[in-house]
C-alpha positions in Angstrom: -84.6 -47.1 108.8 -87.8 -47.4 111.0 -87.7 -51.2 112.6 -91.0 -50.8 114.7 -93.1 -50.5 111.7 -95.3 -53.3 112.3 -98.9 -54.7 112.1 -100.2 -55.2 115.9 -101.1 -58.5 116.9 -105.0 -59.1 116.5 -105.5 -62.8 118.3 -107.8 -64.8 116.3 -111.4 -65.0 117.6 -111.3 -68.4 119.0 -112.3 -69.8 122.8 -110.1 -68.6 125.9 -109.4 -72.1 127.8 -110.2 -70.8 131.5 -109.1 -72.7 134.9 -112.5 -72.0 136.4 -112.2 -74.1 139.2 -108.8 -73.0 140.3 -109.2 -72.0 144.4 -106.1 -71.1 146.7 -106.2 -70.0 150.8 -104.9 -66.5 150.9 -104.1 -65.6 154.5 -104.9 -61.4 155.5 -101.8 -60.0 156.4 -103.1 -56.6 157.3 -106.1 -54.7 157.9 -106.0 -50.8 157.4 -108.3 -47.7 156.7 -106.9 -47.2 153.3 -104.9 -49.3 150.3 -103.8 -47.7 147.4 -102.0 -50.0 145.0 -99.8 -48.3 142.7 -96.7 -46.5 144.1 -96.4 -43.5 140.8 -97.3 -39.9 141.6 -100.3 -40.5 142.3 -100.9 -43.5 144.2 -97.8 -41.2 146.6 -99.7 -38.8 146.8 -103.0 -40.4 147.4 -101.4 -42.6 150.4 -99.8 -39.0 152.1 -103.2 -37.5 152.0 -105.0 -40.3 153.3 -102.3 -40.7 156.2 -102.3 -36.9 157.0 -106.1 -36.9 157.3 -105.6 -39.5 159.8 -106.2 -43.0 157.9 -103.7 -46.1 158.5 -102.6 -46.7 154.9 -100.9 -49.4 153.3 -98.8 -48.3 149.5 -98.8 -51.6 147.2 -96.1 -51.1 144.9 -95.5 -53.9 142.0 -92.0 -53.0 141.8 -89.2 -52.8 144.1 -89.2 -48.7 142.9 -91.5 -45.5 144.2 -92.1 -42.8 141.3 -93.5 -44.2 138.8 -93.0 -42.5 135.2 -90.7 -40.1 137.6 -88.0 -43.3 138.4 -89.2 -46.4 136.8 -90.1 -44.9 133.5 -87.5 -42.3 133.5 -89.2 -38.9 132.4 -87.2 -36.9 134.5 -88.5 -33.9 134.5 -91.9 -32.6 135.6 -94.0 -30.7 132.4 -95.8 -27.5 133.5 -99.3 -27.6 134.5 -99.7 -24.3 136.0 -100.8 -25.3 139.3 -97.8 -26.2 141.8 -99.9 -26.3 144.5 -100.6 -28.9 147.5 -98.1 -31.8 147.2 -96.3 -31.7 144.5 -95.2 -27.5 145.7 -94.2 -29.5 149.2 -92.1 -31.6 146.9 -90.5 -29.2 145.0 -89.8 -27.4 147.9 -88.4 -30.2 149.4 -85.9 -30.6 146.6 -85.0 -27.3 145.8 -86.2 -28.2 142.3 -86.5 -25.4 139.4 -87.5 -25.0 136.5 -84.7 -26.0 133.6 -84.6 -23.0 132.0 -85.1 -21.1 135.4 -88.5 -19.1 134.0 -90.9 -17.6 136.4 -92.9 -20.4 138.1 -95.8 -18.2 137.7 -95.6 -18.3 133.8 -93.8 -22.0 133.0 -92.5 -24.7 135.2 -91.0 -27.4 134.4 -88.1 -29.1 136.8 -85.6 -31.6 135.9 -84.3 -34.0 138.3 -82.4 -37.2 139.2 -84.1 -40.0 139.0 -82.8 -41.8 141.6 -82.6 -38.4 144.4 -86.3 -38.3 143.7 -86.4 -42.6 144.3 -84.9 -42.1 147.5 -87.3 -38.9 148.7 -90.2 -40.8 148.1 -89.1 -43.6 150.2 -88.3 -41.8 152.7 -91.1 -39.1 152.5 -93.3 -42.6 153.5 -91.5 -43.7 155.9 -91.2 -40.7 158.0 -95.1 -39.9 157.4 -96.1 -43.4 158.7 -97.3 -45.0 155.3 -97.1 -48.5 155.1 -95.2 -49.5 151.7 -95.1 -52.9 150.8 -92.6 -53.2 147.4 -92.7 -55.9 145.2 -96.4 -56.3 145.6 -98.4 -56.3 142.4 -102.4 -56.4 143.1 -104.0 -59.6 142.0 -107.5 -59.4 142.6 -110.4 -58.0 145.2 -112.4 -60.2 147.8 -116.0 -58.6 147.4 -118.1 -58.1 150.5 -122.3 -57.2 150.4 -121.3 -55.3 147.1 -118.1 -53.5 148.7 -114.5 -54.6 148.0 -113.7 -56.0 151.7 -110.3 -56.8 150.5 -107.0 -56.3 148.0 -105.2 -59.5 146.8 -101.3 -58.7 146.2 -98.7 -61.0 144.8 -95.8 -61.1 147.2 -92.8 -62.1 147.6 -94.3 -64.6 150.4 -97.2 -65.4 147.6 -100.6 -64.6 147.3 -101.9 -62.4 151.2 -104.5 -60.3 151.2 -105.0 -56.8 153.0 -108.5 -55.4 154.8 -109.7 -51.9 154.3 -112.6 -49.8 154.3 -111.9 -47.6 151.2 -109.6 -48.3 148.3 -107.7 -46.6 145.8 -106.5 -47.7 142.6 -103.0 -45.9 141.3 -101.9 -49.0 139.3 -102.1 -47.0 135.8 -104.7 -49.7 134.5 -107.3 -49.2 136.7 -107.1 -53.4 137.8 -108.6 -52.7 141.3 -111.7 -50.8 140.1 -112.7 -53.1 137.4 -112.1 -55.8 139.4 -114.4 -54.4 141.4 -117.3 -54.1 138.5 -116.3 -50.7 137.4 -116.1 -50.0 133.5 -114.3 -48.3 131.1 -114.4 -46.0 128.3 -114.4 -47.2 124.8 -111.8 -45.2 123.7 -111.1 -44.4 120.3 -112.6 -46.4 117.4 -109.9 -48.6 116.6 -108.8 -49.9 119.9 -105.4 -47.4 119.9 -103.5 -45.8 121.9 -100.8 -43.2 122.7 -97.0 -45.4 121.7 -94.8 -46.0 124.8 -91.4 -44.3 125.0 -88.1 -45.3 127.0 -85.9 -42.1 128.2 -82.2 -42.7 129.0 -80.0 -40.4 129.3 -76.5 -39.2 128.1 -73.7 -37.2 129.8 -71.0 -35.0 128.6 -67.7 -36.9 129.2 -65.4 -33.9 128.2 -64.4 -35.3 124.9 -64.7 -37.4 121.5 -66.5 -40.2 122.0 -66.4 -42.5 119.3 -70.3 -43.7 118.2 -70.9 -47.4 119.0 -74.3 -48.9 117.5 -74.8 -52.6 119.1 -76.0 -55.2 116.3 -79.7 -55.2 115.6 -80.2 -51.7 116.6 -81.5 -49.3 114.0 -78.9 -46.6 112.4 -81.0 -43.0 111.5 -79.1 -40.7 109.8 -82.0 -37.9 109.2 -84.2 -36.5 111.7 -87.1 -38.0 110.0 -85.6 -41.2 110.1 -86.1 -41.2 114.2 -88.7 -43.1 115.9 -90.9 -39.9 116.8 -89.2 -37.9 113.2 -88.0 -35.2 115.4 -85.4 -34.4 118.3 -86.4 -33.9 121.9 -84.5 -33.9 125.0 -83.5 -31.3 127.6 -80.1 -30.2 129.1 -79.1 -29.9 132.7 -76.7 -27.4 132.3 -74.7 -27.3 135.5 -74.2 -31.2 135.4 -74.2 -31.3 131.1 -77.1 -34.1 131.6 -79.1 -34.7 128.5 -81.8 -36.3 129.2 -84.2 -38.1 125.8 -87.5 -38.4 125.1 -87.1 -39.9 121.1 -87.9 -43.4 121.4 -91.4 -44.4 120.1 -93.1 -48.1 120.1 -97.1 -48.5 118.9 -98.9 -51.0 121.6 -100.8 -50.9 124.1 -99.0 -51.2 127.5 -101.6 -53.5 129.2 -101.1 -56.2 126.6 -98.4 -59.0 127.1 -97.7 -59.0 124.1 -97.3 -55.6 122.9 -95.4 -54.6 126.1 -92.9 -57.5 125.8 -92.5 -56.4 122.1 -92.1 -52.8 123.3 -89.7 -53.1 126.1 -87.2 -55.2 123.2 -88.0 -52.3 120.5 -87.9 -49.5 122.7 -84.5 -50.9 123.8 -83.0 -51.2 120.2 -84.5 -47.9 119.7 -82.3 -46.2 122.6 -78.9 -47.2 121.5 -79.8 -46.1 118.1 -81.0 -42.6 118.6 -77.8 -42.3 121.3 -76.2 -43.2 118.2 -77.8 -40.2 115.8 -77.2 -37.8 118.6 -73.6 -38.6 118.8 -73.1 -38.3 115.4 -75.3 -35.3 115.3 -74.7 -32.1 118.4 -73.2 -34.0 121.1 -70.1 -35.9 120.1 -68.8 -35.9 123.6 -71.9 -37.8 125.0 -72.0 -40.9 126.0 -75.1 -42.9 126.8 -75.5 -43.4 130.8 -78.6 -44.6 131.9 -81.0 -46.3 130.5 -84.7 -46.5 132.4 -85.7 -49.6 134.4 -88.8 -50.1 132.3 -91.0 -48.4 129.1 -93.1 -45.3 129.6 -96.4 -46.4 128.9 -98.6 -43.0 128.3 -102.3 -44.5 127.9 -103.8 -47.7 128.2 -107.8 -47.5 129.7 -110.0 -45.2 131.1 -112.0 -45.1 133.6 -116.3 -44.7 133.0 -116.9 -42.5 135.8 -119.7 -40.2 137.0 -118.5 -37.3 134.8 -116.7 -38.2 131.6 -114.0 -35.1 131.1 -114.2 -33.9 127.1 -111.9 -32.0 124.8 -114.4 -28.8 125.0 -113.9 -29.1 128.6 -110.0 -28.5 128.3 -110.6 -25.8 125.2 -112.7 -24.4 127.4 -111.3 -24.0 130.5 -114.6 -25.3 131.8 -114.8 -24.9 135.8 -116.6 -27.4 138.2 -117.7 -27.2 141.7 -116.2 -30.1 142.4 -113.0 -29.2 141.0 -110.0 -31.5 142.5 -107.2 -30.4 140.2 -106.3 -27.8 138.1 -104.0 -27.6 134.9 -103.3 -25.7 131.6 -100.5 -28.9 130.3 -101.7 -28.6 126.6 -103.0 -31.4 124.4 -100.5 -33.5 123.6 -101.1 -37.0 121.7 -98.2 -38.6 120.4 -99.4 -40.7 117.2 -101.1 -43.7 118.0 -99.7 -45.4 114.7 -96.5 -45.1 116.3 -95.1 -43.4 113.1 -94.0 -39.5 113.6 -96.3 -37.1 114.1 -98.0 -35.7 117.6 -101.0 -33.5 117.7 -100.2 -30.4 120.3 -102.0 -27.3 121.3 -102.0 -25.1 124.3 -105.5 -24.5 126.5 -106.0 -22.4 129.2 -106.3 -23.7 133.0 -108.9 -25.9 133.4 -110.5 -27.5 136.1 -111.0 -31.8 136.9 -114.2 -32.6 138.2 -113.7 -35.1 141.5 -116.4 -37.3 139.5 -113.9 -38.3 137.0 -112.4 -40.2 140.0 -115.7 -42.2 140.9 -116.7 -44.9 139.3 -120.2 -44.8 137.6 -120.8 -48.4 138.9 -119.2 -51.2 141.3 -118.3 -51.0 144.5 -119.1 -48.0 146.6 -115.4 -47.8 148.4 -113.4 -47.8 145.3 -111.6 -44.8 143.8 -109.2 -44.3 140.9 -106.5 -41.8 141.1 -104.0 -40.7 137.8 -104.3 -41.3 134.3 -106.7 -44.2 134.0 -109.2 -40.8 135.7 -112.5 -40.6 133.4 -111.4 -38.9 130.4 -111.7 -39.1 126.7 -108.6 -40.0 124.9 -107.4 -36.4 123.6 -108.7 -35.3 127.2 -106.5 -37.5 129.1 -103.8 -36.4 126.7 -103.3 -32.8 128.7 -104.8 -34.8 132.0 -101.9 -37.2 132.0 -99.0 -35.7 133.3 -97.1 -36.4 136.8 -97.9 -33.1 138.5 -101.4 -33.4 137.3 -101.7 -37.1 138.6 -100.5 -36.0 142.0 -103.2 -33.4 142.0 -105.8 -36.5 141.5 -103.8 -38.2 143.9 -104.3 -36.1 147.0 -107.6 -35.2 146.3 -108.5 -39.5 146.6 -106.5 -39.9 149.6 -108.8 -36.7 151.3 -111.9 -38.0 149.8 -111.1 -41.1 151.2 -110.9 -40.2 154.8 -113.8 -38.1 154.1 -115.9 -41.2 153.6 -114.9 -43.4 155.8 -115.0 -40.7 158.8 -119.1 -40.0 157.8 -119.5 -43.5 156.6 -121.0 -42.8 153.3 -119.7 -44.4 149.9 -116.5 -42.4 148.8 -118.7 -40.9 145.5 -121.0 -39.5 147.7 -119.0 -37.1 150.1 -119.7 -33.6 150.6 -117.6 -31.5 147.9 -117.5 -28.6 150.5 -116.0 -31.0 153.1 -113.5 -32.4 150.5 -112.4 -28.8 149.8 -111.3 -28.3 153.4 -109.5 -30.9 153.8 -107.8 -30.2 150.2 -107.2 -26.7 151.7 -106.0 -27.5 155.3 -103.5 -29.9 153.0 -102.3 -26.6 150.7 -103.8 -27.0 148.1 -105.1 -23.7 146.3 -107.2 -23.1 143.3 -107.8 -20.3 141.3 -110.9 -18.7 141.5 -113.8 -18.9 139.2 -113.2 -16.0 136.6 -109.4 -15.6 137.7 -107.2 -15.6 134.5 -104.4 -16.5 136.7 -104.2 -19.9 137.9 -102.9 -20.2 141.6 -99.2 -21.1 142.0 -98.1 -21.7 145.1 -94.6 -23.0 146.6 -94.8 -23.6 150.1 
């Protein structure tokens, strides 16, 4: 049986009490060129761009764990984009990664990887690049300056500090920093939904038998259109005999308190129940082994930026001259309902416009980098993915240095300039009217 299946929580229009008067000192605890808050792929990837170019940078990191959906989230393994280029090629590089069913990089890539190898490299990737990483340092608010964001409050462990910069970058997967400093969003679709939230785990051959075990209040399926998402998913590692699962499906919106803390019990329940199924149905010698430290949350908002990228544009394969990342990761929305069902179809490589970064209002020194980029929702869909995100990433860290070495507002750099430093970073796009979409491994 289903046991998410579940009208969402509509408050009842009534006044918010407020605490408008509530005031506290917050000391300044650093001053840098650059602060990205958000430590996923591409608040990394934003900070070692912005370093390289020469920026001090401070990573704010909510959690005590770099990654993102990589480590926190769990989705270990990186879906293929057909761009391994800049970054995210030094990465795999680094790591020796390939792809799971070792196919040509040039025609589908897509790495698994352990979660807590790649928790570790990103830690130390920082640390011996000279990024600043505070963990455990969620962003709380902006101090605004002559129409600028001046400052980043974070939530420490020492309380509330904040942190001086001239350009900042939001990676937090909400895009908190950029509304908070007067950017908007996107309306989204018509009903206020979005893409369910998922939490991987994995499962590990033990040799033998093992004898199914379903916790109480967990929910037993016994067909495949029982499961959460009415179909099996998941990917073996076959030197290690790794499974890891992607089955688990929860409607809600991960921004909400209330539908996150609903999801992270469901999604939970959900686990040890499709473990269950898959015991019982292709891989009795599997036991569960990990669970991940928190719910994958795929969509929540969306930036409204200075170009809004559309569902023709990824049909299309549109190009722009001001073309930051690159991909050809298909549409892919997983139902909103959080019933079964997910709407998927290939595209060809398409380009992301660096406008989809800039917010169309609010301060000038305020980029977003990652999901939350300007998108529609079945847009975003393709747009969301790590490798993609890391793409976005670099491409703010570079614009970043860009404007505060000319001193212009970070919308309003040069694209040509922005492409070589993107380019002294190796990062390679294919060319306009190129089939082929550049894949390099450096």
């Amino acid at each position: 049986m289903r046991s998410d299946l579940r009208p969402m929580q509509t408050p009842l229009p009534c006044p918010t009490p407020r605490f408008e008067h509530f005031t506290q000192a917050v000391p300044v605890r650093a001053e840098v060129d650059v602060v990205v808050c958000g430590g996923g792929p591409a608040g990394i990837c934003a900070a070692l761009a912005a370093k390289r170019s020469g920026c001090r940078v401070l990573l704010a990191e909510q959690t005590a764990i770099l990654g993102g959906s990589a480590t926190l989230a769990g989705v270990a393994i990186y879906m293929p984009v057909g761009n391994v280029t800049g970054l995210y090629s030094e990465f795999v590089r680094d790591l020796g990664l390939r792809d799971w069913r070792d196919r040509d990089p040039e025609k589908r890539f897509a790495p698994l990887f352990d979660p807590g190898e790649m928790r570790h490299y990103f830690n130390e990737k920082l640390a011996v690049e000279g990024v600043e990483v505070w963990y455990h340092s969620a962003f709380a608010g902006v101090v605004s300056e002559a129409g600028r964001v001046g400052a980043c409050v974070l939530l420490t462990r020492e309380g509330l500090v904040a942190v001086r910069a001239a350009v900042f970058i939001d990676a937090t997967g909400n895009a908190q920093l950029a509304q908070a400093g007067g950017a908007g969003l996107l309306p989204g679709r018509e009903d206020g939904s979005v893409q369910p939230m998922t939490l991987m785990f994995r499962m590990q051959d033990t040799g033998g038998p093992v004898e199914p075990r379903l916790p109480t209040g967990c929910p037993q399926y016994d067909r495949v259109e029982d499961l959460p998402q009415g179909r099996v998913l998941h990917w073996l590692e076959p030197e290690t005999r790794t499974l890891l699962v992607n089955m688990t499906r929860v409607r809600g919106n991960g921004a909400k308190i209330e539908e996150i803390n609903h999801a992270e019990r469901e999604a939970l329940r959900q686990v040890f129940g499709v473990a269950h199924f898959l015991q019982r149905h292709g891989f009795p010698n599997y036991r569960l082994s990990w669970i991940a430290p928190q719910t994958g949350v795929r969509e929540t908002v969306q930036l409204a930026g200075r170009y809004v990228l559309t569902e023709e544009d990824c049909v299309a394969g549109r190009r722009f001259e001001d073309v930051v990342a690159q991909t050809r990761y298909g549409v892919d929305v997983h139902n909103p309902s959080g019933t079964s069902g997910t709407v998927q179809y290939e595209v060809p490589l398409y380009n992301i416009p660096y406008r989809c970064l800039v917010p169309d209002r609010g301060a000038p020194n305020v980029l977003v980098a990652g999901r939350t980029l300007s998108a529609t929702p079945v847009a975003m869909s393709s747009a969301r993915v790590m490798p993609t995100c890391m793409a976005l990433g670099q491409a703010a860290g570079c614009a970043a240095a860009i404007a505060l070495r000319s001193g212009v507002a970070a919308g309003d750099i040069e694209v040509a300039a922005l492409h070589r430093e993107l380019d002294g970073q190796g990062v390679v796009f294919a060319q306009r009217g190129d089939a082929r979409p550049a894949v390099v491994i450096r």
